[in-house]
DRENGU-449890 format. One record per residue (C-alpha): chain; residue in three letters; x, y, z. Coordinates in Angstrom, 1 decimal, decimal comma, padded with zeros to 4 digits. Layout:
REM DRENGU-449890
A / ALA / X / Y / Z;
...
//
This chain:
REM DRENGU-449890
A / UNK / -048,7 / -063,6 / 018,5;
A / UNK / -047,0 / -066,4 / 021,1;
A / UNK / -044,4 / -068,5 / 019,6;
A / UNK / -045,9 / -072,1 / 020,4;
A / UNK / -042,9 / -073,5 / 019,6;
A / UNK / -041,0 / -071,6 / 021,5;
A / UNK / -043,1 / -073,3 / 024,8;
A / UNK / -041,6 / -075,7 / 027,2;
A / UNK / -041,9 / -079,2 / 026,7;
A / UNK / -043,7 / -079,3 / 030,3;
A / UNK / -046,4 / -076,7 / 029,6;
A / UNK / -047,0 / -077,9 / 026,3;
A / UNK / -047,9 / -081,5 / 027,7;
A / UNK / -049,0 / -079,4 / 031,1;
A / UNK / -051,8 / -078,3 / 028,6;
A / UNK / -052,7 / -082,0 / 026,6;
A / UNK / -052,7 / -083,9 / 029,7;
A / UNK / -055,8 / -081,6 / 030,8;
A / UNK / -057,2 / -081,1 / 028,0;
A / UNK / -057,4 / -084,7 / 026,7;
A / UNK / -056,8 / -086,9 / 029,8;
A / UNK / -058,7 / -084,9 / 032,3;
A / UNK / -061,4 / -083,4 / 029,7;
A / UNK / -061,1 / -080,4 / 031,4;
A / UNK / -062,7 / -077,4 / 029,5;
A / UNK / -060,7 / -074,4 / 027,6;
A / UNK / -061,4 / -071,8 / 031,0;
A / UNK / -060,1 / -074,0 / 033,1;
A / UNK / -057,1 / -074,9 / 031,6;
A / UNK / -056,6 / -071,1 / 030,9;
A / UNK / -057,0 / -070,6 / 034,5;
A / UNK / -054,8 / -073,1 / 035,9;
A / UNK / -052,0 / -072,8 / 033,2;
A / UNK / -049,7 / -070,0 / 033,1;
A / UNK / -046,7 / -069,5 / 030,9;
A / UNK / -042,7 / -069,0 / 031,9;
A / UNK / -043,4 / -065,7 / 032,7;
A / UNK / -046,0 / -066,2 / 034,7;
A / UNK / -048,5 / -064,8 / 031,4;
A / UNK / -051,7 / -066,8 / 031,6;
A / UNK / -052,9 / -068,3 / 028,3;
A / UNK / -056,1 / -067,4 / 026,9;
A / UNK / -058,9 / -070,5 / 026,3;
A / UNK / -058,3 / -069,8 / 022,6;
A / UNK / -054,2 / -070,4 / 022,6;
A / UNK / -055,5 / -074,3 / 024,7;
A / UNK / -055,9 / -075,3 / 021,4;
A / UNK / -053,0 / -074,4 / 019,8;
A / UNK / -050,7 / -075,9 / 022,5;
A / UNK / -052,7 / -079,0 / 022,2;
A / UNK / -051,7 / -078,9 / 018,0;
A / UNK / -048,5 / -078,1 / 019,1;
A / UNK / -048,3 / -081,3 / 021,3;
A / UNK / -049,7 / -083,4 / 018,4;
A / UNK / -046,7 / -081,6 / 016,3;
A / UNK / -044,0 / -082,6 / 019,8;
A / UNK / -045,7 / -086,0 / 019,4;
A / UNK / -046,9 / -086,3 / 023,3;
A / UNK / -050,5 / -087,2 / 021,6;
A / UNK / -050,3 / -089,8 / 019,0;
A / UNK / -053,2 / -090,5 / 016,5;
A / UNK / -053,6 / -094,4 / 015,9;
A / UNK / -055,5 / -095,1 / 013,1;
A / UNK / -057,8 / -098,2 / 013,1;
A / UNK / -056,6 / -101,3 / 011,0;
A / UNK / -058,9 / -102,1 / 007,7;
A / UNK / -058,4 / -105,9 / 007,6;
A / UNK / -061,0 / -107,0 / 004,9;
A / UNK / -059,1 / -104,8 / 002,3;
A / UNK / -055,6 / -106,6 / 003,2;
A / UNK / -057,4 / -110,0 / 002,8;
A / UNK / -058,7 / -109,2 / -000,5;
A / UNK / -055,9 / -107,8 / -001,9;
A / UNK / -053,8 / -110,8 / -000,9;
A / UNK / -055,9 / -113,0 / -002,4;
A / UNK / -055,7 / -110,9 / -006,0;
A / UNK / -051,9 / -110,9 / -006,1;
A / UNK / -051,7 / -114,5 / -004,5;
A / UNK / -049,7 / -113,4 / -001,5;
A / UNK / -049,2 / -115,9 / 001,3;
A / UNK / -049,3 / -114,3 / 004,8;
A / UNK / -045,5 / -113,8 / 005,4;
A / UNK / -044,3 / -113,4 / 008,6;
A / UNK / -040,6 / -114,2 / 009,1;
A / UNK / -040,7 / -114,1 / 012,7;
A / UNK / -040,7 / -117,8 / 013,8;
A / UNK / -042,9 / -116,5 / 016,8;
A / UNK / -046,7 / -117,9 / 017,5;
A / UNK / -048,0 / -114,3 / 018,4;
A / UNK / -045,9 / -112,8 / 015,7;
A / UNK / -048,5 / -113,2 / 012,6;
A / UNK / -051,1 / -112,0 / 015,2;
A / UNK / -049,1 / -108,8 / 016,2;
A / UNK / -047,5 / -107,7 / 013,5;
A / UNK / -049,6 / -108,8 / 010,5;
A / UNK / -047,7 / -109,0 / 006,7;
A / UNK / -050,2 / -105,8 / 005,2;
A / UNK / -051,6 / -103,5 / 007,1;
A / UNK / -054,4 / -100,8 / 005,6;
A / UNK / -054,8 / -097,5 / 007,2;
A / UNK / -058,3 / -095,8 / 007,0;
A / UNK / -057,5 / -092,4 / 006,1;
A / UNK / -057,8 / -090,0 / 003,9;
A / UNK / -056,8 / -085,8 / 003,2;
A / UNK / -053,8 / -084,2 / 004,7;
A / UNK / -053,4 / -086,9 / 007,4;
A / UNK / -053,0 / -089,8 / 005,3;
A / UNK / -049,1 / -089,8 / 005,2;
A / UNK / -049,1 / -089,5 / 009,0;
A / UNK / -051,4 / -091,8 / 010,0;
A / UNK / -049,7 / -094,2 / 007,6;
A / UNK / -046,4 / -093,8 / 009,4;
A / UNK / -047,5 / -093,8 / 012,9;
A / UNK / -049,1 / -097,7 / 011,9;
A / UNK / -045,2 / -098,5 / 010,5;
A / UNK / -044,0 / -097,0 / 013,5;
A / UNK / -046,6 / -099,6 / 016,1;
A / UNK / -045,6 / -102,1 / 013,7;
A / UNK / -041,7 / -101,8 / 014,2;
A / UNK / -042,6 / -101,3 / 017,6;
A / UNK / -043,9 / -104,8 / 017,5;
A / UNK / -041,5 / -106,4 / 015,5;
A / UNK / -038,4 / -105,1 / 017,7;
A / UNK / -039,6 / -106,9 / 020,7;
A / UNK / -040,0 / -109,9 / 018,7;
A / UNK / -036,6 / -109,7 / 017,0;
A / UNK / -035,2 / -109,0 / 020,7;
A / UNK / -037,0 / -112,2 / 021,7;
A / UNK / -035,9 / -114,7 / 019,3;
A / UNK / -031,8 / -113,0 / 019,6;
A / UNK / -031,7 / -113,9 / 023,4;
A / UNK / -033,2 / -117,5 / 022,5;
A / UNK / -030,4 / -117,5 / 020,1;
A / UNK / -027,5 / -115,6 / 021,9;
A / UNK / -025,5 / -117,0 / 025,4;
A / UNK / -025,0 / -113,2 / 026,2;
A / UNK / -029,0 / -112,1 / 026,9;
A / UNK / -027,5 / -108,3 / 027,7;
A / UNK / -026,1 / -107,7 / 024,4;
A / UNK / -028,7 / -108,3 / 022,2;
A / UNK / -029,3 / -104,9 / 020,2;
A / UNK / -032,1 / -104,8 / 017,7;
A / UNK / -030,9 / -102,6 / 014,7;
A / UNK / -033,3 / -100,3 / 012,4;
A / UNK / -032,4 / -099,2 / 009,1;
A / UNK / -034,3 / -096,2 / 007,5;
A / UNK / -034,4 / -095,0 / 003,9;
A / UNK / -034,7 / -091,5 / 003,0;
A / UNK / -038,0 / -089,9 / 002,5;
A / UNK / -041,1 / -087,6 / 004,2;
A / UNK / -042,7 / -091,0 / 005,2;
A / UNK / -039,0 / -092,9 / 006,8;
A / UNK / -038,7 / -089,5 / 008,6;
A / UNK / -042,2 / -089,6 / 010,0;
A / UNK / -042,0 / -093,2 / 011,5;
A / UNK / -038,7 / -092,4 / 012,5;
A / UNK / -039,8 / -089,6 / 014,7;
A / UNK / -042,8 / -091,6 / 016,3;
A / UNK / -041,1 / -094,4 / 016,9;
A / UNK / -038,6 / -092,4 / 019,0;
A / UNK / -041,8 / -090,4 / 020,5;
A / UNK / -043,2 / -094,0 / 021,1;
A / UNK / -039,2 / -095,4 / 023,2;
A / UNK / -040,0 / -092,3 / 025,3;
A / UNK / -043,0 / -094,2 / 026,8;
A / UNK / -041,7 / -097,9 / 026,5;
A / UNK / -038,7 / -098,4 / 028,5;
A / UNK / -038,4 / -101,8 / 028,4;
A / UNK / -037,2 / -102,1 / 024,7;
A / UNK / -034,0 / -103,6 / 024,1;
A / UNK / -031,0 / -101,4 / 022,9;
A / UNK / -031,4 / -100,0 / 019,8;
A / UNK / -028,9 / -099,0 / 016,3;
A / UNK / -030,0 / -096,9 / 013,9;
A / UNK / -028,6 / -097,0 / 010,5;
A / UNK / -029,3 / -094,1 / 007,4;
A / UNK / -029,8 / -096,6 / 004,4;
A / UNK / -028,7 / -093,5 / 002,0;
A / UNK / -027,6 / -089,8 / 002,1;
A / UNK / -029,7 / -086,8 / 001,9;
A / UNK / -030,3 / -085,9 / -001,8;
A / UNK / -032,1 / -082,3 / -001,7;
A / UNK / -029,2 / -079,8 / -000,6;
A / UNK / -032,2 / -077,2 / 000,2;
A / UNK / -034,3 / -079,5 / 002,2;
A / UNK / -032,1 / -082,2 / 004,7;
A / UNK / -034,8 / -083,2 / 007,1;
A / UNK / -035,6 / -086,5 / 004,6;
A / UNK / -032,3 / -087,7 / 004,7;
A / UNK / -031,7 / -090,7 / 007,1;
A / UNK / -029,1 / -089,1 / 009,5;
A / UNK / -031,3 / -086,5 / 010,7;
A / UNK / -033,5 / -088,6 / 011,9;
A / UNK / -031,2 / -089,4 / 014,6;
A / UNK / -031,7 / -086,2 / 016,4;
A / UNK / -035,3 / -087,5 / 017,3;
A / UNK / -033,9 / -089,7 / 019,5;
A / UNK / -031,4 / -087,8 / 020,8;
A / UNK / -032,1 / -087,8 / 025,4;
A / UNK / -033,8 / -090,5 / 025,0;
A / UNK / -032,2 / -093,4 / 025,4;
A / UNK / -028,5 / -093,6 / 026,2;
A / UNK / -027,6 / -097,0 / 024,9;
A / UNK / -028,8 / -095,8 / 021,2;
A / UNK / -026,0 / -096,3 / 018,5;
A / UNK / -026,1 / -094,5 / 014,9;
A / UNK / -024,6 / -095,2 / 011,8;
A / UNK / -024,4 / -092,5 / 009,5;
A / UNK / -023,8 / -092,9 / 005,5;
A / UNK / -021,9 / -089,8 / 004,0;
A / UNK / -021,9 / -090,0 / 000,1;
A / UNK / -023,1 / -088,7 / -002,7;
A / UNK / -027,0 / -090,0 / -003,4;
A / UNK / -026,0 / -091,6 / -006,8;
A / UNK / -022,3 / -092,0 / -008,6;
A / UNK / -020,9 / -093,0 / -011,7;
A / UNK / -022,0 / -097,0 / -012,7;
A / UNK / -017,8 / -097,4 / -013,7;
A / UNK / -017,0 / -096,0 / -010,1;
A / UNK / -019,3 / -097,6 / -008,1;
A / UNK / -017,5 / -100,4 / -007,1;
A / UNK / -014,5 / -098,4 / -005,9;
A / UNK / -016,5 / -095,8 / -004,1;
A / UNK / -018,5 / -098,0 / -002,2;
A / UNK / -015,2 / -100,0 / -001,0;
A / UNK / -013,9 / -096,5 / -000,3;
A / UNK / -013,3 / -095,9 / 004,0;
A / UNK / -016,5 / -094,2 / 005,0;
A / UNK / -018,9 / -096,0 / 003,0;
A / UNK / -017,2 / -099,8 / 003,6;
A / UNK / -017,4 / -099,2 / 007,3;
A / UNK / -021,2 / -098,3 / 007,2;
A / UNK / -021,6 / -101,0 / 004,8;
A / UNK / -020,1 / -103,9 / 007,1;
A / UNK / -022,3 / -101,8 / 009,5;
A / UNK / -025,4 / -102,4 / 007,8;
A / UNK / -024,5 / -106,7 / 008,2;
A / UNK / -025,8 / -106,5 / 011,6;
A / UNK / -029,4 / -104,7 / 010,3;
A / UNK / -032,7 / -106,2 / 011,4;
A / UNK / -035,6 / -103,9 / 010,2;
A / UNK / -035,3 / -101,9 / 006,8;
A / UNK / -038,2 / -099,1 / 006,8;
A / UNK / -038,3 / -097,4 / 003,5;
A / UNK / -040,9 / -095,8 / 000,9;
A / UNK / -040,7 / -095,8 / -002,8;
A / UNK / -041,8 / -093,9 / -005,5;
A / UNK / -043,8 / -094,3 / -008,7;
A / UNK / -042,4 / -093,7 / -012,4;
A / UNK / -045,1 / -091,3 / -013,7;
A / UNK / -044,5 / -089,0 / -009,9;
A / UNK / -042,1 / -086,2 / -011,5;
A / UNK / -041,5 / -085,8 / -007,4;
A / UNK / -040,0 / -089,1 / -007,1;
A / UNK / -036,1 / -088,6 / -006,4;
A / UNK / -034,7 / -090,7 / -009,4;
A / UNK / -036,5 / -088,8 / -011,9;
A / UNK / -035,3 / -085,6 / -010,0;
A / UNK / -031,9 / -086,4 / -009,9;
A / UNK / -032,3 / -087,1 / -013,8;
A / UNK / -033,3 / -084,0 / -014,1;
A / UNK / -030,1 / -082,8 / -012,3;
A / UNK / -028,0 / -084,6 / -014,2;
A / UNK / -029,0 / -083,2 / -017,6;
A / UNK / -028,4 / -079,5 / -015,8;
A / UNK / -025,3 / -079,9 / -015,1;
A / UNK / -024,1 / -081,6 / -018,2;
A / UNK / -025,4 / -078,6 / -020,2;
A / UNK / -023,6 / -076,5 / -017,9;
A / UNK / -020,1 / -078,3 / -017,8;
A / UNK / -020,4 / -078,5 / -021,7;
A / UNK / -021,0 / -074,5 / -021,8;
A / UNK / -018,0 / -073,9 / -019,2;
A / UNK / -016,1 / -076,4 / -021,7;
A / UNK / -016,9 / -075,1 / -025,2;
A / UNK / -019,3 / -072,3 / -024,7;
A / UNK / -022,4 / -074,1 / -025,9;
A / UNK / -024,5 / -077,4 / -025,2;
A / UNK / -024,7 / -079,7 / -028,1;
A / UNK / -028,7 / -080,6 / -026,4;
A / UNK / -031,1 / -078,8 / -023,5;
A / UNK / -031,0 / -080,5 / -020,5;
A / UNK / -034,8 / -081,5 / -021,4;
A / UNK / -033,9 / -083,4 / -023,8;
A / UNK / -031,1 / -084,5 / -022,2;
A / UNK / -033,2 / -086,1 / -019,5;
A / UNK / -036,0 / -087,2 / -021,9;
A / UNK / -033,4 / -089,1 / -023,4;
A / UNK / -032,7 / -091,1 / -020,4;
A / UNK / -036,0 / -091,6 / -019,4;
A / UNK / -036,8 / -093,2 / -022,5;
A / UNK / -034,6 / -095,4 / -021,7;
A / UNK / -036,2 / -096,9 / -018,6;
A / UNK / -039,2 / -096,2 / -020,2;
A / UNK / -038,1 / -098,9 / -022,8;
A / UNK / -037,3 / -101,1 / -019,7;
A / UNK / -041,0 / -100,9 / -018,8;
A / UNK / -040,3 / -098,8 / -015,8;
A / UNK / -042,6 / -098,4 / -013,2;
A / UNK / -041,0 / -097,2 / -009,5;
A / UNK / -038,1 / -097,1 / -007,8;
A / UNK / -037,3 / -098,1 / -004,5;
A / UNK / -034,5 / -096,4 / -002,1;
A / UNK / -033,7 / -094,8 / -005,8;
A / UNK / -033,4 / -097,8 / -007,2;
A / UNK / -035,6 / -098,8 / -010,8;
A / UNK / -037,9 / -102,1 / -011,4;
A / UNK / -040,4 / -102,9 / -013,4;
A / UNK / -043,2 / -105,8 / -013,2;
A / UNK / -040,8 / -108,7 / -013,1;
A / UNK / -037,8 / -107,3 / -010,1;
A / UNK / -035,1 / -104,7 / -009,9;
A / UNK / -033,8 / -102,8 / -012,6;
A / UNK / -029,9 / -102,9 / -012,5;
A / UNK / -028,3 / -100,3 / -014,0;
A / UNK / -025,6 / -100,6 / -016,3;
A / UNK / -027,2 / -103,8 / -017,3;
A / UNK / -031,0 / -104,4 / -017,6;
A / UNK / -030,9 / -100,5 / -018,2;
A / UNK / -028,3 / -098,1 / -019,8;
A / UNK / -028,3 / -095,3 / -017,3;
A / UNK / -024,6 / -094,0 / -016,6;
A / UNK / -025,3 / -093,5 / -012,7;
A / UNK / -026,0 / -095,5 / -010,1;
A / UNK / -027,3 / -094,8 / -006,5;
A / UNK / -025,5 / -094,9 / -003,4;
A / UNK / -026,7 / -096,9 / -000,6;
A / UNK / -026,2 / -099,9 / 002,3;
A / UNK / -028,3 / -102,2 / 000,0;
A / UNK / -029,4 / -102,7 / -003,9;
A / UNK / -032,6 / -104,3 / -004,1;
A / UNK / -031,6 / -108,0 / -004,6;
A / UNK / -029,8 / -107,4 / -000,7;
A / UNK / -033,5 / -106,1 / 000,1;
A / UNK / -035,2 / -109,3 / -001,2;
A / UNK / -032,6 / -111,0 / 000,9;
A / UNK / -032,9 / -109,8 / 004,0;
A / UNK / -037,0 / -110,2 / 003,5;
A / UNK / -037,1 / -113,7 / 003,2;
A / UNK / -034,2 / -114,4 / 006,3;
A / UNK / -035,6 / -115,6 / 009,4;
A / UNK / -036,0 / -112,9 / 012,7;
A / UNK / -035,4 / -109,8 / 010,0;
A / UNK / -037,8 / -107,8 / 008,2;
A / UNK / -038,3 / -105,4 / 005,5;
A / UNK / -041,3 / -102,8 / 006,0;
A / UNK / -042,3 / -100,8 / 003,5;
A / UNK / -044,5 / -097,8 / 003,5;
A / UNK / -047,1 / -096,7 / 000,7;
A / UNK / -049,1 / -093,6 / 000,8;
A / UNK / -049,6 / -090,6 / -001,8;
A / UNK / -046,9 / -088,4 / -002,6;
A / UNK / -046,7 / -085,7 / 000,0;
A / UNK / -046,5 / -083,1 / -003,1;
A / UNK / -049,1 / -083,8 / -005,5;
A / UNK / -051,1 / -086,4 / -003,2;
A / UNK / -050,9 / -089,3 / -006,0;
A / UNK / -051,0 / -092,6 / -005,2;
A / UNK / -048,6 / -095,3 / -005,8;
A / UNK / -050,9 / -098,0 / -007,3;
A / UNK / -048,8 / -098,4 / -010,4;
A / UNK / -045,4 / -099,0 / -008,7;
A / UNK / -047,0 / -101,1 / -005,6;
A / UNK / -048,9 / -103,1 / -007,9;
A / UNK / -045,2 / -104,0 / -009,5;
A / UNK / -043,9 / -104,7 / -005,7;
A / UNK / -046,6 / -106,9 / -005,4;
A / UNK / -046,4 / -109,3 / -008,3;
A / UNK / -042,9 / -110,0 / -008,3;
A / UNK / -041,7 / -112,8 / -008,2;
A / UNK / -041,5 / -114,4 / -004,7;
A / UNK / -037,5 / -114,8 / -004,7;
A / UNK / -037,5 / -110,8 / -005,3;
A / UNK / -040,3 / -109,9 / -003,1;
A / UNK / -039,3 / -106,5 / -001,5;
A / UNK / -041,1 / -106,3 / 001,7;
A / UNK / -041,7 / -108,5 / 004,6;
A / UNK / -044,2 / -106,3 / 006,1;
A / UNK / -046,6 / -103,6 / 003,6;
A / UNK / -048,0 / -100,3 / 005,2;
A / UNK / -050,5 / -098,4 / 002,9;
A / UNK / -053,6 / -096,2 / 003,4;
A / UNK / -056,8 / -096,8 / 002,0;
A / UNK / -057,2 / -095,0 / -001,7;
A / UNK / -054,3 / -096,7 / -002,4;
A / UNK / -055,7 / -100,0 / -001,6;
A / UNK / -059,1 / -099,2 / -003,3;
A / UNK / -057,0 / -098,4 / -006,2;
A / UNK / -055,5 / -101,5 / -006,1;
A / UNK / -059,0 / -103,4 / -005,7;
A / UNK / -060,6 / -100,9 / -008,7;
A / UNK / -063,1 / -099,5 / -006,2;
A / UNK / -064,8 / -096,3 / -006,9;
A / UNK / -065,4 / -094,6 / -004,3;
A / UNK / -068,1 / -091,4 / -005,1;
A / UNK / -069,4 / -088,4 / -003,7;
A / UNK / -072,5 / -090,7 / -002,9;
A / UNK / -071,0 / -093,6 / -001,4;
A / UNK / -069,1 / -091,2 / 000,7;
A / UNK / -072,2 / -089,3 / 001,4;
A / UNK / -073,9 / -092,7 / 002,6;
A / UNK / -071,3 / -093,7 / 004,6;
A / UNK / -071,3 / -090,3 / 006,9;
A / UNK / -075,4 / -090,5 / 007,0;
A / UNK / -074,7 / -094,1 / 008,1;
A / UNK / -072,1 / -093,4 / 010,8;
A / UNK / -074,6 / -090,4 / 012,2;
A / UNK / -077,5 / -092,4 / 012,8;
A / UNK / -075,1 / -094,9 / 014,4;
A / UNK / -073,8 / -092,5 / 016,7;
A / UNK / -077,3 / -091,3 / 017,3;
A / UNK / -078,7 / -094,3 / 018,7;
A / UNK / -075,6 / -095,0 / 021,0;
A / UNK / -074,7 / -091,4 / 022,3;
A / UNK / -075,5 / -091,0 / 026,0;
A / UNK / -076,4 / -088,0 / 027,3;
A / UNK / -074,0 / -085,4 / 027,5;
A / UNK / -072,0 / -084,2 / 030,6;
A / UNK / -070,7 / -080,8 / 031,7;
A / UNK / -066,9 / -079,7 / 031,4;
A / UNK / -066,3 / -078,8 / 035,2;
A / UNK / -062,4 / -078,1 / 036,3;
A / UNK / -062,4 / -081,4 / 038,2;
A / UNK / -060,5 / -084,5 / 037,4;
A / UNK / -062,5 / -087,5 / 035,7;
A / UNK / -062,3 / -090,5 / 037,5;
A / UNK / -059,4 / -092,8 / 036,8;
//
């Protein structure tokens, strides 16, 4: 069996450019198209390479925009239409909420690829109002911050699939808001993402943050003026966009509850080293602890932060949790850099990745805060979310309706169909 990743980068968009540009048909491809060493593919292994060139990112999947659903769940939650981009077009081209039509295994991707055209959008109009601001036009550098997570990671990697294509965007610095907190599993921590944009562009600057994901509340303060972290902190002054997730408080996937988890392991297992027994499991260990935020009315946690209904959770304070995690901003800095002018804060909502449940709980927490500690600037979600939000039901029978509906519609406007031949489409 051929190793399709193992394909050059030409062949592979060789093979999509024909396939999708061109319509040519499977044969001809095959017959046209040979491999390295000089092996002609078969019509079956077109498709493949084309899957394996949505994987590269040469074809990108843009979702349509569901814009009644954004307007109605502004109007429940009383939401203005921010835009903090003192732009005309900029409500117009980057809107405040932005709902994503799909559903099944996609969701998560197409949900990212909109943050991605949305960042996209709100770089150029970040670059614009920097010159009007700045004597030196040529130094103006737009800088991204990304939090970690399956969803940061996949915007991160289409945005850099998108710079290939757009040359004319202004210097870029990318910043990792936070470390990498699975040791098994680092492609969801911020640095890595950097490698996506690696022979791209040359003027591209990265900030790294190397710590550990959370630390001790009475050592915070120290590590975070520590060398490494303090210079990627003072780093982080200069940061125009924040792209990040966030988790709910009933996902057990959610990284705060993980590292809870974690944390009662390794007490047991210091306290057997120590006196050859633990006094407690680690279950109830982190039960304990979770009753705790619990008791704080707990419902998310962004960039592994907690809040509840009413803003942040800060530990050591509004909750008594002996840890606290490690990153360029705690959520008050977050609601900051929201409301400035010519920054924004986009934040991206679709089920977990693990279990495939939806965020409604936490989101609808984001969403009622109060204005001063509003989160996001800019809100990315897919659509079951937003129905869940909205307390539609969406049945077998409404879903059955709506495909009958779409079929008759295609019906009446399909035109007659051509044949595949191995010659170019006009431009």
């Amino acid at each position: 069996m051929r190793n399709y990743e193992s394909l050059s980068d030409e062949l592979v968009y060789d093979v999509c450019e024909k396939f999708i540009r061109y319509n040519l048909s499977t044969k001809d491809i095959a017959d046209e198209v040979k491999d390295p060493e000089k092996h002609k593919i078969s019509r079956e292994e077109v498709y493949a390479i084309v899957r394996e060139g949505l994987r590269r990112k040469f074809v990108l999947l843009f979702a349509p925009v569901e814009r009644e659903l954004a307007d109605r769940i502004s109007d429940k939650f009383a939401l203005n239409a921010i835009t903090n981009i003192e732009h005309a077009s900029a409500t117009a081209s980057a809107p405040f909420m932005s709902v994503v039509p799909s559903r099944g295994r996609s969701v998560m991707e197409s949900v990212a690829t909109e943050a991605a055209t949305l960042t996209i959008k709100l770089i150029r109009e970040i670059a614009e109002h920097k010159k009007k601001e700045s004597r030196d036009k040529k130094a103006v550098r737009v800088h991204v911050a990304f939090a970690a997570g399956a969803s940061s990671k996949i915007c991160a990697t289409t945005l850099a699939a998108m710079c290939r294509t757009q040359a004319d965007l202004p210097p870029l610095a990318l910043h990792a808001i936070s470390s990498g907190f699975d040791i098994t599993d680092t492609s969801t921590a911020p640095a890595t993402f950097f490698q996506s944009f690696e022979g791209i562009r040359e003027d591209i600057q990265t900030y790294a943050l190397y710590s550990a994901p959370f630390v001790r509340v009475e050592e915070y303060k120290a590590k975070r003026e520590s060398t490494s972290i303090a210079k990627a902190v003072r780093a982080a002054e200069e940061v125009d966009i924040v792209v990040t997730g966030f988790a709910s408080a009933t996902d057990e996937h959610g990284e705060l509850r993980r590292y809870i988890h974690e944390y009662a392991q390794e007490i047991v297992i210091r306290e057997r080293k120590e006196k050859g027994t633990a006094a407690r499991s680690a279950e109830d260990i982190a039960q304990a602890y979770l009753d705790k935020l619990h008791e704080a009315r707990w419902t998310g946690d962004c960039q592994r932060h907690p809040f509840n209904d009413d803003g942040p959770l800060m530990e050591g304070t509004d909750v008594d949790l002996p840890f606290k995690a490690m990153g360029l901003f705690e959520l008050p800095q977050l609601a900051e850099l929201a409301k400035q002018t010519a920054k924004a804060v986009v934040v991206v909502c679709s089920p977990c990745i693990h279990c495939n449940l939806t965020r409604k709980t936490a989101l609808q927490s984001l969403l009622q805060f109060p204005k001063k500690a509003r989160l996001f600037s800019h809100l990315v979600m897919d659509i079951g979310t937003a129905e869940d939000l909205l307390g539609i039901e969406r049945t077998a029978k409404t879903e059955i309706a709506a495909a009958d509906g779409s079929k008759e519609k295609e019906k009446k406007t399909q035109k007659p169909a051509t044949k595949r031949t191995g010659k170019k489409r006009p431009a």
